[in-house]
N, C-alpha and C positions, 0 to 999 in steps of 0.2 A: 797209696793208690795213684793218684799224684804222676810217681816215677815211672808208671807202668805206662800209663798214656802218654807220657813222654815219649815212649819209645817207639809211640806209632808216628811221629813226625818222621819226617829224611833225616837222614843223621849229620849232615850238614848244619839244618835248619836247628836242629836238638844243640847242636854245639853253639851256635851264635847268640840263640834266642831262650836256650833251656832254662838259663839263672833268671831271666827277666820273668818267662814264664812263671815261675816258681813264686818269685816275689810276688808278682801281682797276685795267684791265685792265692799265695799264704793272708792277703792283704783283702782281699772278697768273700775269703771263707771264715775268716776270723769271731769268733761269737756269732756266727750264721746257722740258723737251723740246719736239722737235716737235709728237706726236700731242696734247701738252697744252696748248700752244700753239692747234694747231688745235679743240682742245675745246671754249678758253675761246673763241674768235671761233665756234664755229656757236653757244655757248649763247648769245652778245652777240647774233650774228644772230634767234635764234629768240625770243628776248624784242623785238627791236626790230618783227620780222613780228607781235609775239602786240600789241605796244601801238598799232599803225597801224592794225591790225582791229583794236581793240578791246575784246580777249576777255585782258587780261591780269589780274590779281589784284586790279589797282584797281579794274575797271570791273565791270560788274552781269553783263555776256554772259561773263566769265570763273569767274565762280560757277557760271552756267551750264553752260556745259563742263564743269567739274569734275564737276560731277555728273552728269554725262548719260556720260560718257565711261568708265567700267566697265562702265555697260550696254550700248554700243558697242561693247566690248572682247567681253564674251559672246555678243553676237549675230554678229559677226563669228566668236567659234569655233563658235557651233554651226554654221553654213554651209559653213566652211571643213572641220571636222568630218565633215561630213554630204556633202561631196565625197570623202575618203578612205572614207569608207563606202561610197559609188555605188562608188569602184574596185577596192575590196576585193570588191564582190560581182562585178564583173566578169570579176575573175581568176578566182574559184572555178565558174562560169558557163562560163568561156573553156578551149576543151581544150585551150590552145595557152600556148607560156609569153608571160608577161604584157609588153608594151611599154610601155618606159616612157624611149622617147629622143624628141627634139625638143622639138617644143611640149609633148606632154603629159606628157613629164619635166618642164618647167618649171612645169606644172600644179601636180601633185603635190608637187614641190617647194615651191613657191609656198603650197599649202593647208599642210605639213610647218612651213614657218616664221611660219603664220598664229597656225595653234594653241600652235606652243611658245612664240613671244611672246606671245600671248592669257593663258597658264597664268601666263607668269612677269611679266606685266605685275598678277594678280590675287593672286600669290603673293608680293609685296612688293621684287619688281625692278622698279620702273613705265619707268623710264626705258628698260633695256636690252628689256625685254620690248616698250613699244612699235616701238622701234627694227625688233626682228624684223617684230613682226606689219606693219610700213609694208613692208616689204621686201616679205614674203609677196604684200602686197595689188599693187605697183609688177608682180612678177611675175603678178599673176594676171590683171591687165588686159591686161600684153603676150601673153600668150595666147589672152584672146580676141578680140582684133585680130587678130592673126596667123592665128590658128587657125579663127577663127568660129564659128559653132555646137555644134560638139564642145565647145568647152572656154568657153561662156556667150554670151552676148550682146554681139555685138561695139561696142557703145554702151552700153545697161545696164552691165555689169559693170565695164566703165573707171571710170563715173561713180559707182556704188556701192563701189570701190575707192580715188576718190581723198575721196568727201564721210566715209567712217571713216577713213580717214588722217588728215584734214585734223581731225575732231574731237577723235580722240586725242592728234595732237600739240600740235593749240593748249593740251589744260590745261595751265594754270600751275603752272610746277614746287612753287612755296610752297600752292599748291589740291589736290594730288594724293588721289588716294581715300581714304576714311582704311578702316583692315582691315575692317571691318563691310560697309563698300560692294561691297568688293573679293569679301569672303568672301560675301554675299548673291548677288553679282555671277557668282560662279564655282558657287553653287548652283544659281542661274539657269541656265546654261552648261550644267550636267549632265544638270539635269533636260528640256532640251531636245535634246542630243544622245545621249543613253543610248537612248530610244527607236528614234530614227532607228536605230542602228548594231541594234540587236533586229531592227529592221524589214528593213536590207537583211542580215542574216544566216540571214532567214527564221524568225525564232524567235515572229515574232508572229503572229495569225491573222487580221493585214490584208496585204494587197497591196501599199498606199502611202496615204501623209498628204498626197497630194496639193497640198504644200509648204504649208500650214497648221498643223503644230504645232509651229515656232518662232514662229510665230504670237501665236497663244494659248499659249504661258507665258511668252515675255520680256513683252509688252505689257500682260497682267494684274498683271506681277509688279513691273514699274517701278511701274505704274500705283500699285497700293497702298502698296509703300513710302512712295512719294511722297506720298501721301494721311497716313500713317501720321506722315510727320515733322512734320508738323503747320509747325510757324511756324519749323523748322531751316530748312526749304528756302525760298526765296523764291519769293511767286505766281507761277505758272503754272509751274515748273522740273518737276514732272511730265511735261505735256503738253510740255514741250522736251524732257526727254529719251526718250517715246516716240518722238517724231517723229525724235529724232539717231539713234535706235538701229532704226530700221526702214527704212533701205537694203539692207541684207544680209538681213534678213527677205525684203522685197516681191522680192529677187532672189531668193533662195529658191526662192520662190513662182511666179517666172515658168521658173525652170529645172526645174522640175519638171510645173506643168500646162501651159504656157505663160498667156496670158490667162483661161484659162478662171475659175479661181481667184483670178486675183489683184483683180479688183472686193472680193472677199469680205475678203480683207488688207486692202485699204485701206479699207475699211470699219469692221473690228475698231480701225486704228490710227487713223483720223478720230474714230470714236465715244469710245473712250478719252483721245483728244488733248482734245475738247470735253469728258469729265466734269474731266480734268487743270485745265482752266481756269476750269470755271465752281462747284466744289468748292470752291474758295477764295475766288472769289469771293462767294459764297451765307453762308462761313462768318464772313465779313468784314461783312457787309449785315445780318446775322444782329445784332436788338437782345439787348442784356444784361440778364440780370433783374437787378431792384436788391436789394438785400438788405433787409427789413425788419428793423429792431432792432438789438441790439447791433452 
């Protein structure tokens, strides 16, 4: 099995590094269980997918991800969040007791393992934490396929389902967030789904956010970190990880006003994505005064 996964490296990469490969897994799987057996072959696969794209610890788009992919993680729970919130007022709203089989059990379920992987993905389990949250997200697409309208957009939500998956799992396990990201990251998170859950429990004195206030605080809040780290990050990794982290946003957005609002999200994430870019750029262009004297 071993050789088959081989084959999903570059073939380059297969030629230089394929016998070392080989040793070391003969040398991890040796008298190892099953499940650990199977462990070490999905981690061998999942490094061989992160080197073919490109996005693995050597390459520049793997820094990338790193970075972009805690803000990914929060904006995926404020949504998923902010779906248990919609159901929670529904119950209380509903004089009937509350259903929760078929599809929209899987709904709900589906949101249930977004957020607890989302939390333990930012609380220092990144690996099992993402795990959940892809889970969560695999179920929340099958739902709105299935289900349609009720439970999101039967297109939308798939694809904003598999483009956070797909970003969270590519980071590089040796890239992984470091706590500061994590802990900012899960700030973000609060400060964007605490209101919502105020709002559908009726505690606020608006009606609805109109799916613009995950909006405006994940996109502000990457934006200036990113600004803020000055020469840690590499150009332009701001505006990438606005852009990574605003699928589950603009879905948001459309599950709640439908289009009406969502010109205005991507407008907030286009304009931020251009200061992301042209920020470093300006600071780079920018001459140095020279020092007179000593």
């Amino acid at each position: 099995m071993i050789r088959v996964v081989l084959r999903l490296y570059p073939r380059r990469y297969r030629e230089d590094r394929g016998e070392e490969i080989l040793h070391v897994h003969r040398e991890m799987t040796e008298g190892a269980s099953l499940p650990a057996r199977a462990g070490e072959l999905a981690d061998i696969t999942a490094h061989a997918l992160r080197v073919r794209a490109r996005v693995d610890s050597s390459a520049v788009a793997g820094r990338y991800v790193a970075i972009a992919a805690p803000f990914v993680v929060a904006a995926a729970l404020i949504t998923s969040g902010a779906q248990l919130g919609r159901w929670y007022r529904s119950v209380v709203d509903s004089p009937g007791a509350p259903y929760v089989g078929g599809l929209h059990g899987l709904a709900l379920v589906a949101a249930v393992l977004v957020c607890t992987g989302g939390v333990a993905a930012l609380t220092g389990r990144w690996a099992a934490g993402v795990g959940l949250l892809c889970a969560g997200l695999t179920g929340a697409a099958v739902a709105a396929v299935g289900g349609g309208a009720a439970y999101g957009h039967p297109l939308l939500t798939p694809a904003v389902a598999v483009l956070t998956a797909a970003v969270v799992s590519a980071c590089p396990p040796d890239l992984r967030p470091s706590r500061g990201a994590c802990a900012l990251a899960g700030g973000v998170a609060a400060v964007g789904w605490l209101p919502l859950m105020l709002l559908y429990a009726g505690a606020l004195p608006v009606s609805t956010e109109y799916g613009l206030w995950p909006v405006l605080v994940v996109v502000p809040a990457v934006l200036a970190y990113g600004l803020l780290a000055g020469g840690r990050w590499p150009a332009g990794a701001s505006a990438v990880a606005v852009v990574a982290a605003s699928p589950p946003l603009l879905g948001h957005a459309w599950d709640q006003a439908g289009g009406e609002y969502l010109a205005v999200a991507l407008a907030v994430v286009g304009a931020a994505a251009c200061v992301g870019l042209a920020v470093p750029v300006a600071a780079r262009r920018r001459p140095r005064r020279r020092r007179v004297g000593g």
